[in-house]
PDB file of N, CA, C and O in Angstrom:
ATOM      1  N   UNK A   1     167.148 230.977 -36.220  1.00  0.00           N
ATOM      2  CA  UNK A   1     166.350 230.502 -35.113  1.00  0.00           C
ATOM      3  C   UNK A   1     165.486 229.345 -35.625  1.00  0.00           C
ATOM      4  O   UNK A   1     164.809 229.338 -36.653  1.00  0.00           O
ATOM      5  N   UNK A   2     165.673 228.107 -34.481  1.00  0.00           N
ATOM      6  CA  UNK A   2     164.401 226.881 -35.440  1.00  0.00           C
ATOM      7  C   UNK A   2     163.351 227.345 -35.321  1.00  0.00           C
ATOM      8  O   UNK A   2     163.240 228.524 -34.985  1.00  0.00           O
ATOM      9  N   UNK A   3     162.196 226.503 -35.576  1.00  0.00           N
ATOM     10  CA  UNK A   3     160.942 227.035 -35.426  1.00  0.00           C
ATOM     11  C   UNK A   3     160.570 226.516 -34.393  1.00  0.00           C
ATOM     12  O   UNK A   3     159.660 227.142 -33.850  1.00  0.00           O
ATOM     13  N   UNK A   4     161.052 225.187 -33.635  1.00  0.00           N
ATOM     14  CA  UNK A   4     160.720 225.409 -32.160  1.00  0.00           C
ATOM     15  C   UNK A   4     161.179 226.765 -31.280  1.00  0.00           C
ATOM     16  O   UNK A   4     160.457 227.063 -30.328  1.00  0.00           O
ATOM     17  N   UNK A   5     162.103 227.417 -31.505  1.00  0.00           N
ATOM     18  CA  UNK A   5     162.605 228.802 -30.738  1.00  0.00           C
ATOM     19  C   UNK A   5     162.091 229.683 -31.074  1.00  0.00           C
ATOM     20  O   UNK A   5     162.077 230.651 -30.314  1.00  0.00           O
ATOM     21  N   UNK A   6     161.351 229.777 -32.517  1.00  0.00           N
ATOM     22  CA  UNK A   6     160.504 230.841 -32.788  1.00  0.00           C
ATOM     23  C   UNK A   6     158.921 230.682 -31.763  1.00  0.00           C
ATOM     24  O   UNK A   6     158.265 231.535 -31.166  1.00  0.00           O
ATOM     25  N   UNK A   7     158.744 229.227 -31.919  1.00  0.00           N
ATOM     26  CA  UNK A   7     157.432 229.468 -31.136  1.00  0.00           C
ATOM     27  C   UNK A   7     157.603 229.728 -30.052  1.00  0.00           C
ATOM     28  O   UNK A   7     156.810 230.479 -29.484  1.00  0.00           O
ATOM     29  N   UNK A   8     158.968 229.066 -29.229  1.00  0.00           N
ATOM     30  CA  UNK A   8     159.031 229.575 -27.761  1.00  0.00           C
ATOM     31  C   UNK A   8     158.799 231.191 -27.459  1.00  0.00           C
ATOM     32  O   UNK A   8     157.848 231.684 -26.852  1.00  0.00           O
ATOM     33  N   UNK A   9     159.955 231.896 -28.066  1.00  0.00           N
ATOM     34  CA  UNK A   9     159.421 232.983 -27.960  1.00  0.00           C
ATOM     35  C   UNK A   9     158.109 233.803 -28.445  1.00  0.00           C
ATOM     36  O   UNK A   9     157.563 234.618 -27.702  1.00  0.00           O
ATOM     37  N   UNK A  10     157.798 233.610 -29.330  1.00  0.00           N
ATOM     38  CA  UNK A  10     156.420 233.630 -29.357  1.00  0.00           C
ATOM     39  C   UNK A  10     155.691 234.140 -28.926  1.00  0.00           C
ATOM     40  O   UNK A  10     155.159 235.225 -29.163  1.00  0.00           O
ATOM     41  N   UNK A  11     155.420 232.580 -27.415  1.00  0.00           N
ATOM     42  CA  UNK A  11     154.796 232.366 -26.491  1.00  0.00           C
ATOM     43  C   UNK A  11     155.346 233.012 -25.227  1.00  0.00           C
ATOM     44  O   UNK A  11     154.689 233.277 -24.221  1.00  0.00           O
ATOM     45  N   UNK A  12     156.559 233.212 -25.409  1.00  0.00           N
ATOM     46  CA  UNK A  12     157.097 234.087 -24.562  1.00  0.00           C
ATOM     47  C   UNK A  12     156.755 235.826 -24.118  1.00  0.00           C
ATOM     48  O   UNK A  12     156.598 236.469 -23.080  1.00  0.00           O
ATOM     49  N   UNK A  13     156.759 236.012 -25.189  1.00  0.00           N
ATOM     50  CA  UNK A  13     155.817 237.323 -25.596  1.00  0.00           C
ATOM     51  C   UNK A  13     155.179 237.715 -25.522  1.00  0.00           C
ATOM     52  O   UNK A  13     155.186 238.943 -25.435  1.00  0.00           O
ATOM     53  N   UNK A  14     153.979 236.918 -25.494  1.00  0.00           N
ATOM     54  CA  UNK A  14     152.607 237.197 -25.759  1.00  0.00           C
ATOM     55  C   UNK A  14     152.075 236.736 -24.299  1.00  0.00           C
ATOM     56  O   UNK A  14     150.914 236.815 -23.898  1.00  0.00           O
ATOM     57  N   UNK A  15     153.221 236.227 -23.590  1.00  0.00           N
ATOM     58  CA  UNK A  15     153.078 235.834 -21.737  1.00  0.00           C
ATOM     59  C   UNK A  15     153.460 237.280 -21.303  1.00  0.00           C
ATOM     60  O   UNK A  15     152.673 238.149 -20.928  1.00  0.00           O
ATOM     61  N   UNK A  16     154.574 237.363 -21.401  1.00  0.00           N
ATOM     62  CA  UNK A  16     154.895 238.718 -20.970  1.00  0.00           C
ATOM     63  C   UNK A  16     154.097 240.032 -21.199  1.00  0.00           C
ATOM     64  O   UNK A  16     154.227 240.908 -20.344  1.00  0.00           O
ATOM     65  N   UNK A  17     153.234 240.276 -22.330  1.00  0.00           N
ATOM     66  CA  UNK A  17     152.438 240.982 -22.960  1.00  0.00           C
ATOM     67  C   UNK A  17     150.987 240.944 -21.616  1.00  0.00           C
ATOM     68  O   UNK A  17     150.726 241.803 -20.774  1.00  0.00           O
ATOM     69  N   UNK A  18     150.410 239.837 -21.838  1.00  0.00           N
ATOM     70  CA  UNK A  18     149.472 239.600 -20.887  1.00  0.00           C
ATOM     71  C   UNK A  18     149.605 239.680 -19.494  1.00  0.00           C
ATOM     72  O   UNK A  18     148.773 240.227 -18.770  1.00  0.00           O
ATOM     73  N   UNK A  19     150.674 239.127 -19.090  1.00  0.00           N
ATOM     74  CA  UNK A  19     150.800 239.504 -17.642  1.00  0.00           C
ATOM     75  C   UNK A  19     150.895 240.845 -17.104  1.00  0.00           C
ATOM     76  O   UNK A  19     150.486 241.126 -15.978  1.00  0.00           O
ATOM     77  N   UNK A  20     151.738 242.153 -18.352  1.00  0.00           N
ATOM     78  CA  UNK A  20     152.095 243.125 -18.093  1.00  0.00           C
ATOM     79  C   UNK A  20     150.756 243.953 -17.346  1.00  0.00           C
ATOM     80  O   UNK A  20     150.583 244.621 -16.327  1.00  0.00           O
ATOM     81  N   UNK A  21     149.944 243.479 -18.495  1.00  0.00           N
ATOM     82  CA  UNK A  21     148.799 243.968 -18.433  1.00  0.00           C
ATOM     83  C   UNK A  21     147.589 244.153 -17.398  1.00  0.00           C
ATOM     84  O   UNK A  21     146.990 245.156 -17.008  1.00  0.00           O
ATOM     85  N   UNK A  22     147.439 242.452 -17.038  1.00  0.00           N
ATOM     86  CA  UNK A  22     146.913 242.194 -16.082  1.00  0.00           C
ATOM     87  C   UNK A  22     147.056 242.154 -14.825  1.00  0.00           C
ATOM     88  O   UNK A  22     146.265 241.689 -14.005  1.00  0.00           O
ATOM     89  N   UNK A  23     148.408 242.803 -14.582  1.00  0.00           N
ATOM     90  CA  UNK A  23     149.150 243.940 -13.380  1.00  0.00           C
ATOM     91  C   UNK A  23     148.678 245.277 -13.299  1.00  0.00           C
ATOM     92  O   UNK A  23     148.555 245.834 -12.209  1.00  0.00           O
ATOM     93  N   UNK A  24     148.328 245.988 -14.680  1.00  0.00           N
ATOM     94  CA  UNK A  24     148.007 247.213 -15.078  1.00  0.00           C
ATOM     95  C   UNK A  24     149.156 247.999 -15.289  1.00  0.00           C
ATOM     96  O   UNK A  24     149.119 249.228 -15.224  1.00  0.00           O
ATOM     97  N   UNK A  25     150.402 247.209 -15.596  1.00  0.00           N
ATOM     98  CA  UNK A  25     151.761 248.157 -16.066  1.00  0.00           C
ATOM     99  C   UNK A  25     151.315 248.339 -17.309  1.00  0.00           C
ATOM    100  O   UNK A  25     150.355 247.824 -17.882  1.00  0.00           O
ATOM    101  N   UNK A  26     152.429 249.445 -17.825  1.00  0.00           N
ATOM    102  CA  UNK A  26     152.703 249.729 -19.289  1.00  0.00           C
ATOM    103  C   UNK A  26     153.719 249.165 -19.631  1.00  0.00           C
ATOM    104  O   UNK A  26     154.418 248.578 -18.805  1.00  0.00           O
ATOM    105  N   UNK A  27     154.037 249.224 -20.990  1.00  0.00           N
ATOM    106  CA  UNK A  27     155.377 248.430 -20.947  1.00  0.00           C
ATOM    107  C   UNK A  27     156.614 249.667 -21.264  1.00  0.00           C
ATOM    108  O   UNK A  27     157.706 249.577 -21.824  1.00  0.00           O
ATOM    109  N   UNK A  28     155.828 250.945 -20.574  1.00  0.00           N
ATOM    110  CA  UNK A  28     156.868 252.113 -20.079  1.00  0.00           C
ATOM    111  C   UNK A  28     157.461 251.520 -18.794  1.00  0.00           C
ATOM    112  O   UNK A  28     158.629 251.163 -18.640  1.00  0.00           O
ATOM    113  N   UNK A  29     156.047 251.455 -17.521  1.00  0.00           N
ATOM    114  CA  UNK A  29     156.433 250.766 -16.572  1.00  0.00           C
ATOM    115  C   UNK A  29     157.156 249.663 -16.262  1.00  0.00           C
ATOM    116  O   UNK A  29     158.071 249.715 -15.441  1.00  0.00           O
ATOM    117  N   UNK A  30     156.783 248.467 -16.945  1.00  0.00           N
ATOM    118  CA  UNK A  30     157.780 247.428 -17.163  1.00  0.00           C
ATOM    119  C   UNK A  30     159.371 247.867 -17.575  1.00  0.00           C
ATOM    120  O   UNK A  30     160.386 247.744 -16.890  1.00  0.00           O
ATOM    121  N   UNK A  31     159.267 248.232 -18.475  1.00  0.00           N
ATOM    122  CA  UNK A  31     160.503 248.680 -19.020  1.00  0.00           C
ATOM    123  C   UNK A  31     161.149 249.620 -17.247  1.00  0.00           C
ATOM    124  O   UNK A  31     161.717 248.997 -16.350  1.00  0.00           O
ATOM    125  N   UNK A  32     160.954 250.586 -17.212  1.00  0.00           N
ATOM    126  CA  UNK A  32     161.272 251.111 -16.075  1.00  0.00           C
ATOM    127  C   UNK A  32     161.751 250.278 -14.694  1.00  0.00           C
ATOM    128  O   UNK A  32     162.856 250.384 -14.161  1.00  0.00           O
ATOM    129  N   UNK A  33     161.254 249.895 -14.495  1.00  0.00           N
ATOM    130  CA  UNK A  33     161.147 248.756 -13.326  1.00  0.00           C
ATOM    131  C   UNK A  33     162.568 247.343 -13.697  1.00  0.00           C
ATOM    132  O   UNK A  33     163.359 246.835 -12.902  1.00  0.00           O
ATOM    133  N   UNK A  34     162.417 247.133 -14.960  1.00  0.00           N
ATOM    134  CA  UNK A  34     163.303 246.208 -15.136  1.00  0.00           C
ATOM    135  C   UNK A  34     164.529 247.100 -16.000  1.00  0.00           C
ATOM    136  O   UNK A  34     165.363 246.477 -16.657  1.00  0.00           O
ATOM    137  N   UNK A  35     164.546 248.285 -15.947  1.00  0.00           N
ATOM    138  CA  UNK A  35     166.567 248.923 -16.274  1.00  0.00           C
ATOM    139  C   UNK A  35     166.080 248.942 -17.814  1.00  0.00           C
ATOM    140  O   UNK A  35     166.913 249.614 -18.422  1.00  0.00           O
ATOM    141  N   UNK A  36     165.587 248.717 -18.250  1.00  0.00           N
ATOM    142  CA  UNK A  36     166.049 248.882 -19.588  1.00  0.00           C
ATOM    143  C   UNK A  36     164.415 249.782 -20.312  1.00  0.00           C
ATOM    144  O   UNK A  36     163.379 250.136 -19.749  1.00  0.00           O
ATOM    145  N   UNK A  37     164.966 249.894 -22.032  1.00  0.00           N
ATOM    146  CA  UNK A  37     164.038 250.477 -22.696  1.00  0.00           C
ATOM    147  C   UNK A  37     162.164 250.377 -22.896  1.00  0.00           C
ATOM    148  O   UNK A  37     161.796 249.312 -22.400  1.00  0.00           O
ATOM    149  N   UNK A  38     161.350 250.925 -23.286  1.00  0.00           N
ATOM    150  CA  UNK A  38     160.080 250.460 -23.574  1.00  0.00           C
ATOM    151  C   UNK A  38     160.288 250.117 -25.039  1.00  0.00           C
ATOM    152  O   UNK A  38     159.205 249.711 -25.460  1.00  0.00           O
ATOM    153  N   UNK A  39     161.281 250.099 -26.085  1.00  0.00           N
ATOM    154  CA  UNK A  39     160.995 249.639 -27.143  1.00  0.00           C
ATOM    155  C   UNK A  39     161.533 248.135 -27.024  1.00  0.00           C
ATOM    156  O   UNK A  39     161.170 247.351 -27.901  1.00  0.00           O
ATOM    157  N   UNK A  40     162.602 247.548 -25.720  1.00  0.00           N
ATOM    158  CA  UNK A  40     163.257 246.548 -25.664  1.00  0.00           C
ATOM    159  C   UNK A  40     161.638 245.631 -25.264  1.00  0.00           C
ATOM    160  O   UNK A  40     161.121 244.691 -25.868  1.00  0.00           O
ATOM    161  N   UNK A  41     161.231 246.283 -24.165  1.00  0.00           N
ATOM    162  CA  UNK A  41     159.970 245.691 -24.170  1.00  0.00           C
ATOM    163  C   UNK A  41     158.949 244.943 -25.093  1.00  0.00           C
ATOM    164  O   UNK A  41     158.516 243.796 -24.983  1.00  0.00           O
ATOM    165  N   UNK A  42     158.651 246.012 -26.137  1.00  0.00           N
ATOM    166  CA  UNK A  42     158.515 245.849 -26.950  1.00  0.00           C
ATOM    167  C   UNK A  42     159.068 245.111 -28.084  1.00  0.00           C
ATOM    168  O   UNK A  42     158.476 245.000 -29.158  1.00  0.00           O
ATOM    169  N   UNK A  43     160.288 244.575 -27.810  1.00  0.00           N
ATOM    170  CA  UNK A  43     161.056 243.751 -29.273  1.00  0.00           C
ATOM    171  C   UNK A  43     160.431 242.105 -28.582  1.00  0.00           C
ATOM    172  O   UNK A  43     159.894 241.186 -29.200  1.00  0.00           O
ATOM    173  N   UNK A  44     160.770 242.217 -27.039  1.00  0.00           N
ATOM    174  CA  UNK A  44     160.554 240.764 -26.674  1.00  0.00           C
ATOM    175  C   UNK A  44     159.103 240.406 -27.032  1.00  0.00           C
ATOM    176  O   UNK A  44     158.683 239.292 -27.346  1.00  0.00           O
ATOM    177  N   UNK A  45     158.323 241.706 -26.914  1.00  0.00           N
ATOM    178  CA  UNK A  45     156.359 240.924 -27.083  1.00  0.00           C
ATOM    179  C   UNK A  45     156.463 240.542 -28.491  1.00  0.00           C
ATOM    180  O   UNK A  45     156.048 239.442 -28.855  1.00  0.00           O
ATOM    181  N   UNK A  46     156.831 241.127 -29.066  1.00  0.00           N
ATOM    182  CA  UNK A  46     156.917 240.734 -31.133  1.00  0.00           C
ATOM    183  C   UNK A  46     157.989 240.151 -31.195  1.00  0.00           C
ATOM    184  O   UNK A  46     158.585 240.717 -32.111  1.00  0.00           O
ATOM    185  N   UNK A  47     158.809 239.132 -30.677  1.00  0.00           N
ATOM    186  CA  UNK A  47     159.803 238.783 -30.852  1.00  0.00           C
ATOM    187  C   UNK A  47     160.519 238.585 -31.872  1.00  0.00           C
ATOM    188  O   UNK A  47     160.827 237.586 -32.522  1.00  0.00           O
ATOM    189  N   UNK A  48     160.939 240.581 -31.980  1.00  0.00           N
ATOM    190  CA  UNK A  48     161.713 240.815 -32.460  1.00  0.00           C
ATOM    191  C   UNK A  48     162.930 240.730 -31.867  1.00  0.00           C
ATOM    192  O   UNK A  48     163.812 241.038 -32.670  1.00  0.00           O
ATOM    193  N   UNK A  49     163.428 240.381 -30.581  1.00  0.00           N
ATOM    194  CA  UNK A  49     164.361 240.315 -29.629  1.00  0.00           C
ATOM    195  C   UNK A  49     164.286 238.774 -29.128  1.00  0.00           C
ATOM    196  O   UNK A  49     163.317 238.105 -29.488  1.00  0.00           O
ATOM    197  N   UNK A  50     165.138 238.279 -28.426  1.00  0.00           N
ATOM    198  CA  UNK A  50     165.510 237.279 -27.449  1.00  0.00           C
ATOM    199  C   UNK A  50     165.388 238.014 -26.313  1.00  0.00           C
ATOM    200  O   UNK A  50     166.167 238.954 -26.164  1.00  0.00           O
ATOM    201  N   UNK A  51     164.488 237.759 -25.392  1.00  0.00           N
ATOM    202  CA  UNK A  51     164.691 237.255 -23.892  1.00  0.00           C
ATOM    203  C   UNK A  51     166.365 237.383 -23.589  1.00  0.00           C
ATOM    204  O   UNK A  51     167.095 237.185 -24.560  1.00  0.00           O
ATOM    205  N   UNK A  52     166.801 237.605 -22.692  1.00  0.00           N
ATOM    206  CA  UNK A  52     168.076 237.530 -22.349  1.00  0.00           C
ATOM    207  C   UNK A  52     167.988 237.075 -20.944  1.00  0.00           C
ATOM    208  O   UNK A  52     167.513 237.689 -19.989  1.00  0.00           O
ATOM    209  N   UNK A  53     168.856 235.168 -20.994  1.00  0.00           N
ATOM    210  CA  UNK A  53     168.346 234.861 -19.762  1.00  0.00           C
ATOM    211  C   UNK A  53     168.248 235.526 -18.057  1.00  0.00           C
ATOM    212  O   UNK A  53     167.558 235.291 -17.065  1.00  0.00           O
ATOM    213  N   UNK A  54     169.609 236.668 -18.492  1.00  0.00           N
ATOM    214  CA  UNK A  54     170.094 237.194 -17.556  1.00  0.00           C
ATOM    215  C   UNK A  54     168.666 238.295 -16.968  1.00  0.00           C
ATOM    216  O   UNK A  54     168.640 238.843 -15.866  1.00  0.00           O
ATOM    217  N   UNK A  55     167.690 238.389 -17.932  1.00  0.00           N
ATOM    218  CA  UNK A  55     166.451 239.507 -17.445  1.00  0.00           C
ATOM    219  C   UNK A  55     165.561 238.079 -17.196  1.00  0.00           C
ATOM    220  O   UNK A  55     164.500 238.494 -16.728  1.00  0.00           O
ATOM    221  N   UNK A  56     165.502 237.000 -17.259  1.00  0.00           N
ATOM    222  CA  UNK A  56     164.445 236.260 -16.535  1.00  0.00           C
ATOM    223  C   UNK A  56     163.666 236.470 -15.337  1.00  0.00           C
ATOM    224  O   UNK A  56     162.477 236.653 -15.077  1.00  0.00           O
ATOM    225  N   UNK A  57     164.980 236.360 -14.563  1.00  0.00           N
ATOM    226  CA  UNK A  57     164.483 236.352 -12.769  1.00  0.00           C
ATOM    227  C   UNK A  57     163.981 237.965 -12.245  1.00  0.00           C
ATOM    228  O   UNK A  57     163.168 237.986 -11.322  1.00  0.00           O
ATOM    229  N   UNK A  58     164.410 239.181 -12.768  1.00  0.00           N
ATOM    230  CA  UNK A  58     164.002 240.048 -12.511  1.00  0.00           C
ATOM    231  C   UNK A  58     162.108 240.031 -13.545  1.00  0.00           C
ATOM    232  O   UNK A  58     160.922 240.094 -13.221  1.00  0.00           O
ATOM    233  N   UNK A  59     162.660 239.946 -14.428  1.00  0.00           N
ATOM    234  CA  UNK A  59     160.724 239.934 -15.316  1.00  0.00           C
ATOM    235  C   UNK A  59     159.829 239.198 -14.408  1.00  0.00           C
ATOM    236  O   UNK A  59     158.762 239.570 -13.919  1.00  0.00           O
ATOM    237  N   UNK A  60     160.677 237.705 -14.227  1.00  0.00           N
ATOM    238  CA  UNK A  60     159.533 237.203 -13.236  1.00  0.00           C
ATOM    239  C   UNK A  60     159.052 237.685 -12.093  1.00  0.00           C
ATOM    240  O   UNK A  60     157.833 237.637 -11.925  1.00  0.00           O
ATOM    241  N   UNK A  61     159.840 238.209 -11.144  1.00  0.00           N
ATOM    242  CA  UNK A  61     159.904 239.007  -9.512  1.00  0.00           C
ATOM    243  C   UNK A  61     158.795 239.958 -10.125  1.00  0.00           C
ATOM    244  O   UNK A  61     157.607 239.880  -9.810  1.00  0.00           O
ATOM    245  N   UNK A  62     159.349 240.928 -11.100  1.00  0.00           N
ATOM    246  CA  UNK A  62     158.478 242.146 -11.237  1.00  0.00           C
ATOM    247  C   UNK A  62     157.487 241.896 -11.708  1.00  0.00           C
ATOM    248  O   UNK A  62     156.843 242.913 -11.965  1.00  0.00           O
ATOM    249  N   UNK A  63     156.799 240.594 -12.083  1.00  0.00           N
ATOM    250  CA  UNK A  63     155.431 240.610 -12.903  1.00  0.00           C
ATOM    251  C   UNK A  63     154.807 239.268 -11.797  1.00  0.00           C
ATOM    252  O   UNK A  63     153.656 238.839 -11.725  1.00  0.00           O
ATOM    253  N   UNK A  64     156.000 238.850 -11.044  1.00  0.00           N
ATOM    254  CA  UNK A  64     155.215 238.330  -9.285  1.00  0.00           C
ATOM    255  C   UNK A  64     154.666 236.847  -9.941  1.00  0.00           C
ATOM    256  O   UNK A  64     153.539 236.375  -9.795  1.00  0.00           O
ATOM    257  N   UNK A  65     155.469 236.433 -10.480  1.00  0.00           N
ATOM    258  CA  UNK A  65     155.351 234.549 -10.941  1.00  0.00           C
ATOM    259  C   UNK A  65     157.040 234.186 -10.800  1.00  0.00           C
ATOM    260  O   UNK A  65     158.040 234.810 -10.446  1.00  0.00           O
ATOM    261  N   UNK A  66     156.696 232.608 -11.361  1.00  0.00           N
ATOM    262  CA  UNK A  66     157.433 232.253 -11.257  1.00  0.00           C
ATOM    263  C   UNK A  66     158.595 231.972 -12.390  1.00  0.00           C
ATOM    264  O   UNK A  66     158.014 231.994 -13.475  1.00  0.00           O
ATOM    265  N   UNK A  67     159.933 231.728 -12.575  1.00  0.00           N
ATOM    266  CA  UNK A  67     160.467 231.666 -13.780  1.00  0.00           C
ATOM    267  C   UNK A  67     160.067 231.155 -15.104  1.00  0.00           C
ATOM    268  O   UNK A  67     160.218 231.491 -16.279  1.00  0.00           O
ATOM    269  N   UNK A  68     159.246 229.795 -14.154  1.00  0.00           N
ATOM    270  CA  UNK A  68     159.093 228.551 -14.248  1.00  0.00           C
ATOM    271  C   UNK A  68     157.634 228.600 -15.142  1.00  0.00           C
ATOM    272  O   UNK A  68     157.048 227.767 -15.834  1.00  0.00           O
ATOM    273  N   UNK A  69     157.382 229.917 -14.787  1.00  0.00           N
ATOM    274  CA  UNK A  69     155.547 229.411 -14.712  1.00  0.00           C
ATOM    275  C   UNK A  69     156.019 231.246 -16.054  1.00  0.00           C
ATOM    276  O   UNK A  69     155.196 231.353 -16.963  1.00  0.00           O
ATOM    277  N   UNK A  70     156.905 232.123 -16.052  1.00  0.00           N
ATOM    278  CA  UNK A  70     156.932 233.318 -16.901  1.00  0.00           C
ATOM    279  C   UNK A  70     157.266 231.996 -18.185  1.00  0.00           C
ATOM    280  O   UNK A  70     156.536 232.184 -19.158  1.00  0.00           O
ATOM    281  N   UNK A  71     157.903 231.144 -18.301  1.00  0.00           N
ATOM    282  CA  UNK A  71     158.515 230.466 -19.560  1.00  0.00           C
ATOM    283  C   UNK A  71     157.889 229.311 -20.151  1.00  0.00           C
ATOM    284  O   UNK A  71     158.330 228.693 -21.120  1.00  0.00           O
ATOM    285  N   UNK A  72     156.726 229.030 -19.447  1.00  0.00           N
ATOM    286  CA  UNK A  72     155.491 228.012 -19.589  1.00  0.00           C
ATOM    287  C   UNK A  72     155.810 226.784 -19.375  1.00  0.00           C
ATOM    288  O   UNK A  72     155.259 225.913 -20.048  1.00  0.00           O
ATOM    289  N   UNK A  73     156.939 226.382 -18.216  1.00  0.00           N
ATOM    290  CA  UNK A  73     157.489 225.063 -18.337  1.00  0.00           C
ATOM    291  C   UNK A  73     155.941 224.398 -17.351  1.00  0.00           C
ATOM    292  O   UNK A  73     155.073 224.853 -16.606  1.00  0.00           O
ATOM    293  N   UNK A  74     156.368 222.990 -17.992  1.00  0.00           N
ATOM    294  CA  UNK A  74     155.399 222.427 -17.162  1.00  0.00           C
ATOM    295  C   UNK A  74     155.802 221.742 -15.926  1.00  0.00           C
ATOM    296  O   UNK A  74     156.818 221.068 -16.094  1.00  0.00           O
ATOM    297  N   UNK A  75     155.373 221.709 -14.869  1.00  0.00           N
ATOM    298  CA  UNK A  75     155.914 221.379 -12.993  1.00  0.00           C
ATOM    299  C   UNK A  75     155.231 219.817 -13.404  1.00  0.00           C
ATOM    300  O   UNK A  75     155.211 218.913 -12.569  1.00  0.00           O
TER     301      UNK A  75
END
């Protein structure tokens, strides 16, 4: 992974981490809600995992932003 993709995710992570939060999910709940594990949850906040683009659009719906705005692009 370069180290631009390391920081993306990263930052990816630590978005997903915060938002979870400031919903008041767990990342049991998260996990639940989006099909898969709380440790998968967990790999993406420490990115120990990749994002898989195919869970984008559901993370975003379920945490109620935008793809655009879950991946820090700038509009």
């Amino acid at each position: 992974m370069s180290p631009d993709e390391q920081s993306f995710f990263q930052r990816l992570g630590e978005r997903i981490a915060g938002l979870h939060r400031e919903r008041g999910l767990t990342q049991v709940q998260l996990a639940e809600m989006l099909g898969c594990s709380q440790q998968q949850v967990l790999s993406f906040e420490k990115r120990r995992r990749r994002v898989p683009v195919s869970t984008l659009p559901g993370l975003a719906k379920t945490l109620g932003i935008s793809i655009e705005e879950l991946i820090g692009a700038e509009t």
